[in-house]
N, C-alpha and C positions, 0 to 999 in steps of 0.2 A: 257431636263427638262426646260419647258418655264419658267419667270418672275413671279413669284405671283402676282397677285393685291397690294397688301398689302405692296410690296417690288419697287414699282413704286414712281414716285416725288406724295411729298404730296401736297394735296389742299394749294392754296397759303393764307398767312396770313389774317386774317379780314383788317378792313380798320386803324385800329391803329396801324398795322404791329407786333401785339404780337400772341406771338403761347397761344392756348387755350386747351380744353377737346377734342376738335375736331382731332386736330394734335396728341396729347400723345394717342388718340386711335386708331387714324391709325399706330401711329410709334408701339405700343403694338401690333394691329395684324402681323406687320410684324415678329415679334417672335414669335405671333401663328402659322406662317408660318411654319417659320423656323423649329418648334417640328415637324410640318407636313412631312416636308422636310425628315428631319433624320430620323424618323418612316419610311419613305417608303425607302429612297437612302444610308441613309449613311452616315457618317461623311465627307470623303471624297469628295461627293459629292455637299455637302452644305454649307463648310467650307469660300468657298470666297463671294458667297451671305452675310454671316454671319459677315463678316468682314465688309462689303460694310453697309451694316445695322448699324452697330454698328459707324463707320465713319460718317455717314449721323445724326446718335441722337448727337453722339457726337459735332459734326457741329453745330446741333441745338440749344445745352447747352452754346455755346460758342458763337454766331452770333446773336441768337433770343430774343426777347424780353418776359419776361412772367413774372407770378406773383409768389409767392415764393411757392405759395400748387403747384403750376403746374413746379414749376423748383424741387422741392424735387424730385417731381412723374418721371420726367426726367431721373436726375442723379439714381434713385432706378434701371430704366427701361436700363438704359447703366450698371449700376451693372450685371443685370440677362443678356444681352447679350453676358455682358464678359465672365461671367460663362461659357456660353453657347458654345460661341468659345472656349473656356477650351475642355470642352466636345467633339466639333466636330474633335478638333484636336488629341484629348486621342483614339478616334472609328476610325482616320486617321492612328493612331500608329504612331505621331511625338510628342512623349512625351514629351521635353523641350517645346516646345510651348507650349502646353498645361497646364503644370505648371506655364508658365509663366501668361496665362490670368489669372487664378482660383486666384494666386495671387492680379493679382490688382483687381479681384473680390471683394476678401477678403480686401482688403484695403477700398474696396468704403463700403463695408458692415457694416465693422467697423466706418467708419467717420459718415454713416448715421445712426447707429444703425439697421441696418436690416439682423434679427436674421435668417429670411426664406432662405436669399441667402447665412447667414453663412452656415444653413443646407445644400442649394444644394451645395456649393463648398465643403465643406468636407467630404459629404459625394460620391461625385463622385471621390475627389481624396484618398479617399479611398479604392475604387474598383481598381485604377490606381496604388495602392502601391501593392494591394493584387496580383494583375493579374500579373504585373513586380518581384512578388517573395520578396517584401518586407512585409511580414505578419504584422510581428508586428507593423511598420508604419501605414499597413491598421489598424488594432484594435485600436488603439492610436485615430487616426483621426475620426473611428466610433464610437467611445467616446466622443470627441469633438461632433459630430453631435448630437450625442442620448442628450448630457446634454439641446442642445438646443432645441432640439424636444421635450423634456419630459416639458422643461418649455413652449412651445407651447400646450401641450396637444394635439397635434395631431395625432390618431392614425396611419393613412398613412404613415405622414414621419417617425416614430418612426416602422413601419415595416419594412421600405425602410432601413431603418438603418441595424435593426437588421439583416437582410439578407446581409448588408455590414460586421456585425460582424460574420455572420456565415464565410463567405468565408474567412475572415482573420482567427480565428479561425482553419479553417481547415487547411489553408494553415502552422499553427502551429502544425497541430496534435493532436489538442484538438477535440477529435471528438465531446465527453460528451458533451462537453460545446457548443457546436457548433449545436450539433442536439436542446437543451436548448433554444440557440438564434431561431432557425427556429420554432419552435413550439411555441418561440414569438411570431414572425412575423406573422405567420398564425392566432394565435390569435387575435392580433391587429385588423386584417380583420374583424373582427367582430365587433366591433367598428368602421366602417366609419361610416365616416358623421357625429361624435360627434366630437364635441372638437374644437380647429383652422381648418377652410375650407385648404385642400393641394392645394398649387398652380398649377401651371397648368403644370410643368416639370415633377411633380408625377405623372402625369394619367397613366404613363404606367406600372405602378404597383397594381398588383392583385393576385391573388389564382395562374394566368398561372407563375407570375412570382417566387412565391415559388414552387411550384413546379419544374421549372427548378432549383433552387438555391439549391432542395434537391438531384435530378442530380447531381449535381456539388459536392454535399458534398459527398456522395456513390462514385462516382470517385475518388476522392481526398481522400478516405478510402481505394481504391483498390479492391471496393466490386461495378465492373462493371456491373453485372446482375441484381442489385438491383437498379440500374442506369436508365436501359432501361427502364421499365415504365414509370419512372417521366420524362424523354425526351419525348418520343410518349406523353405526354398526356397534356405537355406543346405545343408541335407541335400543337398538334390537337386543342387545347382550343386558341391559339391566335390569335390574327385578323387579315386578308388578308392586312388590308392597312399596316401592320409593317413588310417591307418586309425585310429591315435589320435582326431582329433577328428571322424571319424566318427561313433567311439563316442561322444565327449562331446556331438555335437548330436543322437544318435539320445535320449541318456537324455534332455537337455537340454528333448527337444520331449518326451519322454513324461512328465515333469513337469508340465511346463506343460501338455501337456492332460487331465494330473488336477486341476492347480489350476482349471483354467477348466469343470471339471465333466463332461470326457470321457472320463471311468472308464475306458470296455472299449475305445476306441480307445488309451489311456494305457497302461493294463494291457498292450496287446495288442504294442506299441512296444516296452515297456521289456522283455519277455521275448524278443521277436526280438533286441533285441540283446546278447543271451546269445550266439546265433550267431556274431557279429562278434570276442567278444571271445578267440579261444583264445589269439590271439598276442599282445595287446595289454598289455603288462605298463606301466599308469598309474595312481600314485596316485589322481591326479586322475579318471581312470574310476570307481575302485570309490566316492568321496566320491560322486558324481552318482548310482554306481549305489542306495548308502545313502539317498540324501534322496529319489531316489525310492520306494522301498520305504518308506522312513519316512511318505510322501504317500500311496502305498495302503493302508498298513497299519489306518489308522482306518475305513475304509469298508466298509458293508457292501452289500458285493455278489459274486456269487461268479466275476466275471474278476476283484477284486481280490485276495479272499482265493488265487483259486489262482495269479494273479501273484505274489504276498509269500512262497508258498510255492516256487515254483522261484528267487525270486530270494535268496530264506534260504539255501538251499541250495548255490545256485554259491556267493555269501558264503561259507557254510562250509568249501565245497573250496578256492576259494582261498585263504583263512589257512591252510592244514592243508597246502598242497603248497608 
């Protein structure tokens, strides 16, 4: 994975040595990047770009010369990266870190009043409460989000949300309430493009990603038959460049149709996406890739035994490289 453009030394200052529009939208594409980045590799993978990024604005807030609308736009822009390393490190699966940025996210958020980056910190360490088995921490925190997307009026985040309330929700046992919030969320969809414009962290939310999030709730119901369609059809509807959760709905559905008793179609899934993964450097991959293996491993049949046996395997080369 070469350099981005965007992630190189920036153009050197005009001739009064102050940083201008110029520099804050080079240093912005460099976090366009960085989305770029994670959508195709990983958290994992883009984790110390990300830090390196955030080092270099920071530098700049603290060394540079500028005017006060271009030092706001600055420190807003080291906000969203903190975030961000939040996030990359949460898809690493080193969760203290992770907490650890989203908070001084949330501090910068706060000092500058920006309501967009409370949303994205809360409502990704939300996903992080729910996924770690703290439910109601997740609902809490997607409350916190929702209050402040609802006073944005924007339908995207307040999707994004609700689909954070579904999974805590569920992870409670509220199905009722929980199928409630997803048929929010899908509603919501109906409304983009009204309201506040979603920053640019949301775009990877749409119809594929409810969809999957209805998976996930039929799982978490123990109603895995009901499952496998909304996997397959998230699979099928999202885009080649997001190779990350590619990966996570390919293990995601060969789980699931081992749980609903589809051995060799399951078996057959979870070793294709061996294929997928050379570049994908995500915690969160090899966890899915684990609990699948851990699902065929009791079964006797022999796509599953010799699924457990290539999927041992790549396991073991990846800890070892």
């Amino acid at each position: 994975m070469g350099l981005p453009a965007h992630l190189r030394p920036l153009t050197p200052p005009g001739k009064s040595g102050s940083v201008g529009t110029t520099h804050l939208l080079e240093l912005r594409a460099g976090l366009h990047s960085l989305f770029q980045l994670d959508d195709a590799y990983g958290g994992a993978a883009v984790r110390s770009l990300a830090i390196r990024h955030l080092r270099r604005v920071r530098r700049v807030i603290e060394t540079s010369k500028y005017p006060d609308t271009i030092g706001r736009q600055l420190k807003i822009l080291s906000g969203e990266i903190t975030g961000w390393c939040g996030w990359l490190h949460y898809d690493a699966t080193d969760q203290d870190t992770a907490l650890r940025y989203w908070r001084e996210a949330l501090t910068t958020a706060a000092t500058l009043g920006d309501t967009n980056l409370e949303i994205q910190v809360f409502s990704q360490m939300s996903l992080q409460a729910s996924c770690e088995g703290r439910a109601r921490d997740g609902l809490d925190l997607a409350h916190a989000a929702q209050e402040r997307a609802t006073r944005l009026s924007s339908p995207v985040l307040q999707s994004i949300i609700a689909c954070r309330e579904t999974r805590a929700l569920s992870g409670m046992a509220d199905g009722k309430t929980a199928g409630r919030r997803l048929a929010d969320a899908m509603r919501l969809l109906d409304h983009k493009g009204r309201g506040y414009p979603s920053s640019e962290w949301a775009a990877f939310h749409g119809p594929t990603e409810v969809e999957y999030c209805q998976g996930l709730l039929y799982n978490e119901l123990g109603n895995h038959q009901a499952a496998v369609p909304f996997f397959r059809a998230a699979l099928a509807h999202q885009r080649s460049s997001y190779g990350r959760n590619r990966a996570l709905y390919r293990l995601m559905l060969a789980s699931t149709l081992v749980k609903a008793g589809e051995i060799e179609e399951g078996a057959t899934y979870a070793v294709q996406t061996l294929e997928h993964l050379d570049e994908v450097e995500s915690g969160r991959v090899m966890r899915r890739l684990a609990e699948v293996t851990e699902a065929l491993r009791p079964v006797d049949a022999v796509s599953a035994r010799d699924a457990v046996e290539r999927l041992d395997e790549y396991a073991r080369l990846k800890s070892a490289a």
